[in-house]
N, C-alpha and C positions, 0 to 999 in steps of 0.2 A: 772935853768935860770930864771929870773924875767924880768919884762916888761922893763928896762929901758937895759939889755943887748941884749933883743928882737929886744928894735927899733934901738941902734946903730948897729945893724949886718945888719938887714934889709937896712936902710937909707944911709949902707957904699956901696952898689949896686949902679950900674948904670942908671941913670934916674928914681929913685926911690922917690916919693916922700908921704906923709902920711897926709889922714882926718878923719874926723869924720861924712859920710854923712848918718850913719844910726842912728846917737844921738850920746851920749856922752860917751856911754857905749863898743862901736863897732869901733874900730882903726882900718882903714882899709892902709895898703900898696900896692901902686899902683906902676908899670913900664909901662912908654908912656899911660897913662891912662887908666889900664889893673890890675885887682888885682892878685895879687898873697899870699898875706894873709889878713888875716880879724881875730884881736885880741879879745877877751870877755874881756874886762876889769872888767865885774861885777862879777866874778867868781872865783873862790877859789877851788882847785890852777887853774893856767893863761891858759889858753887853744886858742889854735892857730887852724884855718880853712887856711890849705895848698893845692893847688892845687898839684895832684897827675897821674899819667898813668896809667890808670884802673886797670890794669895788678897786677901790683906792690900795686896800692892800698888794694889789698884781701890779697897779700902774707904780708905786712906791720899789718894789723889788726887783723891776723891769729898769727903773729909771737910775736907782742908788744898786745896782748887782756885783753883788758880794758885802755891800754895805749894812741893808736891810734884806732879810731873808725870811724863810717863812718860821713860826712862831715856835723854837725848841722846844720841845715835850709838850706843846700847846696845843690846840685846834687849829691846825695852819690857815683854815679861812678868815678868822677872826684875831689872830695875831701874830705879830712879826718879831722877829729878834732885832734890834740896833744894836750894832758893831760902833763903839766910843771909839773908833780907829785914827780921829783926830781930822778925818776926811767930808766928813759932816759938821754944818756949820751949828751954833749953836742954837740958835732961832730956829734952823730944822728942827733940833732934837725936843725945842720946846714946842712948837708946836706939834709936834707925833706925842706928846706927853701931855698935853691940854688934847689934844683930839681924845684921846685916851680917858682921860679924867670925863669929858664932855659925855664920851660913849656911855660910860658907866653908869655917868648922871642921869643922863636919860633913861635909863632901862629901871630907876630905882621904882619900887613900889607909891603906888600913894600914899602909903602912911610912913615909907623913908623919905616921899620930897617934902613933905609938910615938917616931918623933923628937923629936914636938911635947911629946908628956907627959914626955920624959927631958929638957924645958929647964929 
């Protein structure tokens, strides 16, 4: 997967929109202004910072090792890096990116899900 079928999966969600607030290097995708991934565009291959359920994040980095790892400059319990290293299928990398979207969905306020369900 490369960055430009990245951001159209991503940007194809629900109240989803995409900056650049950590420089120019750092794509971040937000829902109701909430991230759920944060891209490395300076890096080779493309690596994704996914929000994860702790749980699942140890059994994911045990099982994909070296693939998925724990979350670059992130809260490692709560997020992982994905390595685009071509060795991950794509239907993984979407589902670890709707878990991600889902995650955040859930945690929104009630006055973010009532916004979120009236889009």
């Amino acid at each position: 997967m490369d960055i430009d079928t990245l951001r159209v999966y991503c940007l194809s969600k629900k109240a989803v929109t995409e900056e650049l607030p950590f420089g120019p290097d750092a794509l971040v995708f937000k829902v109701m202004e909430k991230m759920f991934a944060l891209v490395s565009l300076d890096t080779m291959p493309l690596r994704v910072n996914l929000k994860c359920d702790p749980e699942e994040a140890i059994v994911l980095r045990e099982e994909y090792d070296g693939l998925i790892i724990p979350g670059y400059h992130m809260n490692k319990k709560h997020w992982n890096t994905v390595i685009f290293s071509g060795k991950l299928s794509p239907k993984l990398i979407h589902n670890l990116i709707d878990s991600s979207y889902n995650l955040v969905v859930d945690k929104l306020t009630k006055k973010q899900k009532t916004e979120y369900n009236q889009l």
